[in-house]
C-alpha positions as CSV (number, residue, x, y, z in Angstrom):
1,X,0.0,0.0,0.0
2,X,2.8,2.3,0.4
3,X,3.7,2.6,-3.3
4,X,0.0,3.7,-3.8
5,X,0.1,6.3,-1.4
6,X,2.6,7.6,-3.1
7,X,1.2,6.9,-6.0
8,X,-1.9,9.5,-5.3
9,X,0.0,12.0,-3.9
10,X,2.6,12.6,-6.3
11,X,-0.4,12.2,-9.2
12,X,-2.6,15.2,-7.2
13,X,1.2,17.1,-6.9
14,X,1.3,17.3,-3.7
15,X,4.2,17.2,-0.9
16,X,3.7,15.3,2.0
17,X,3.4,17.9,4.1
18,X,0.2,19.4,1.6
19,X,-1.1,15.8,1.8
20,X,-0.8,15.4,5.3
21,X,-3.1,18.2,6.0
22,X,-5.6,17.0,3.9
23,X,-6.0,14.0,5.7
24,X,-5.6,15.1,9.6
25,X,-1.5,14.1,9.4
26,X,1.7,15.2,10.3
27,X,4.3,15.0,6.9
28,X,6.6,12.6,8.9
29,X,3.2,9.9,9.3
30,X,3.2,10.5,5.2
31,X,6.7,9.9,4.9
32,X,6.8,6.7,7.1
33,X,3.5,5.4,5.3
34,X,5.1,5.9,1.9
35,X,8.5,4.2,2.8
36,X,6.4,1.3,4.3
37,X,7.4,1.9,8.4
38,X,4.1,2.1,9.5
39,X,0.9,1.2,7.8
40,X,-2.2,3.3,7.8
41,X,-5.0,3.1,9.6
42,X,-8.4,2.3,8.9
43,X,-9.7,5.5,9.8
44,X,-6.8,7.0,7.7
45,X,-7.5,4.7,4.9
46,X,-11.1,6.4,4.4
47,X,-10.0,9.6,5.1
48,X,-7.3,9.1,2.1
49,X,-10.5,7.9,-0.3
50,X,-12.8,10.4,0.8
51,X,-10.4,13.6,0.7
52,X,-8.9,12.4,-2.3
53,X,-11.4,10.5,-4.3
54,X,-9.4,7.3,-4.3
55,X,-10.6,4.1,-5.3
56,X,-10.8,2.4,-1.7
57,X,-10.3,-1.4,-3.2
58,X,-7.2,0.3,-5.6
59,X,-5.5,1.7,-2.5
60,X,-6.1,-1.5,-0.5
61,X,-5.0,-4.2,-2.9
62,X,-3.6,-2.2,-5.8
63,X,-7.5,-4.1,-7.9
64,X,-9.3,-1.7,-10.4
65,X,-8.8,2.9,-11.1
66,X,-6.9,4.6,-8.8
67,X,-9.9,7.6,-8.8
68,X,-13.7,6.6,-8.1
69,X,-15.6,8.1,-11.0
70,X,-17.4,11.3,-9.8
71,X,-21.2,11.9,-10.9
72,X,-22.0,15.5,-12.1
73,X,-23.5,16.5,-8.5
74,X,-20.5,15.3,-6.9
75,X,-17.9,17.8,-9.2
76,X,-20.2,20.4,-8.5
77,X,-20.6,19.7,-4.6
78,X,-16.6,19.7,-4.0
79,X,-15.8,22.6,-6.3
80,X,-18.4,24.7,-4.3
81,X,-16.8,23.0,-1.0
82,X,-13.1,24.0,-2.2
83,X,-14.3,27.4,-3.7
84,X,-15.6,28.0,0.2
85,X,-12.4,27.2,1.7
């Protein structure tokens, strides 16, 4: 899972301390997840797919898209989200 962690961040551009605040996470956590000296937990797992749209199976087991297809309403609802922020 660490490779794909990695994976999704460098795809969105982000450093890990960028990614790290996404998610609740200090850019060390990011750095040990993405070398493989800790794993993730569950609760950061989700908060991975939700922030960033990630494919939970992908993530898990590396198995289908990296990115969940987004539905019209849900482009619209995070753009309005990020243009609030």
């Amino acid at each position: 899972m660490n490779e794909r962690i990695k994976k999704v961040r460098e795809t969105l551009d982000l450093t890990q301390e960028e990614f790290g605040r996404r998610i609740g996470s200090a850019r060390n956590t990011i750095a040990n997840y993405e070398n493989g000296n800790r794993n993730p937990s569950n609760s950061v797992i989700l908060s991975i797919c939700r922030e960033f749209n990630v494919n939970e199976d992908w993530l898990r087991s590396g198995e289908g898209e990296m990115f969940c297809k987004l539905e019209t309403n849900d482009i619209v609802a995070k753009a309005t989200r990020l243009l609030g922020e």
